[in-house]
C-alpha positions in Angstrom: -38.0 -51.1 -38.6 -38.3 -48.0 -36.3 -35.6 -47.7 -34.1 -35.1 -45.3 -30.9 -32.4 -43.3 -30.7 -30.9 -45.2 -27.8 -30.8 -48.3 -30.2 -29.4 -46.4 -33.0 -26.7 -46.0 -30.6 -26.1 -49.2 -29.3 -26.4 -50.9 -32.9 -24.3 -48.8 -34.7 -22.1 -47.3 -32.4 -18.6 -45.5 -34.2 -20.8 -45.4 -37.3 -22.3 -42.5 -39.6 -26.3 -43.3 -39.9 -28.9 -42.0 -41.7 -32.2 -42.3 -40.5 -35.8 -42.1 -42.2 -39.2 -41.4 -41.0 -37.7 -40.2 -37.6 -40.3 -38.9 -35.3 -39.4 -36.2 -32.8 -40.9 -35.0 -29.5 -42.4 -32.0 -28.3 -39.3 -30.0 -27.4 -37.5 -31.0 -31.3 -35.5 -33.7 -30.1 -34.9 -37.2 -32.2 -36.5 -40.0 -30.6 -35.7 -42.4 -33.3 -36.5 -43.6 -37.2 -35.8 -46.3 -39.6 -32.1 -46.5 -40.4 -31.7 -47.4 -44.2 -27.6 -46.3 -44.3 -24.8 -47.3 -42.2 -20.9 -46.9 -42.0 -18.1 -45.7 -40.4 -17.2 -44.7 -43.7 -18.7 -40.9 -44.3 -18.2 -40.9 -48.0 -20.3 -44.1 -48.6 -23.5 -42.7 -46.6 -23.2 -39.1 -48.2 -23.1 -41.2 -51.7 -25.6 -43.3 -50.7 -28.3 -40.4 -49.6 -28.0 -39.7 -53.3 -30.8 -42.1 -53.6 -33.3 -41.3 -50.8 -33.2 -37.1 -51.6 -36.6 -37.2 -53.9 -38.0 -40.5 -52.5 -38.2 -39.1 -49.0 -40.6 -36.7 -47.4 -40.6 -37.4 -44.0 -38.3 -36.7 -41.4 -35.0 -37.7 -41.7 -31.5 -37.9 -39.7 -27.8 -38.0 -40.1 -25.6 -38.4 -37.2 -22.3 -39.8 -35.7 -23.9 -43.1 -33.3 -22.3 -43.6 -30.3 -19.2 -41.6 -28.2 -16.7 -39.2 -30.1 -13.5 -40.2 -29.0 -11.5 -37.7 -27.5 -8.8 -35.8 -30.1 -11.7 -36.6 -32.7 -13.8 -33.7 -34.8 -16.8 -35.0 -36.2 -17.5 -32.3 -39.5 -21.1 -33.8 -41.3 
């Protein structure tokens, strides 16, 4: 189900997501996409991609959702 990326946000807030058939706007900017991975673990979405990388050929996304707390580094 296509999700914008204000509900990406709000649903999975603290968590790495990864995104399929995202659509974009004029200027390049996400507006939103199917999430098919969740977690606040990095290593289980980076593992997981594994199995979209030659199944996928639309846009895709993989993001932190939500506020970095202060002190925090987010490396992707």
């Amino acid at each position: 189900m296509f999700m914008s990326m204000e509900e990406i946000h709000k649903n999975f807030d603290g968590e790495l997501v990864y995104a399929i058939d995202c659509k974009e706007d004029a200027g390049g900017a996400f507006l939103g996409g199917k999430v098919v991975l969740h977690s606040r673990n990095r290593d289980d979405v980076v593992r997981a991609m594994g199995d979209y990388d030659e199944k996928v050929d639309t846009l895709t996304l993989f993001r932190y959702a939500g506020e970095v707390p202060e002190g925090v580094s987010i490396l992707l």
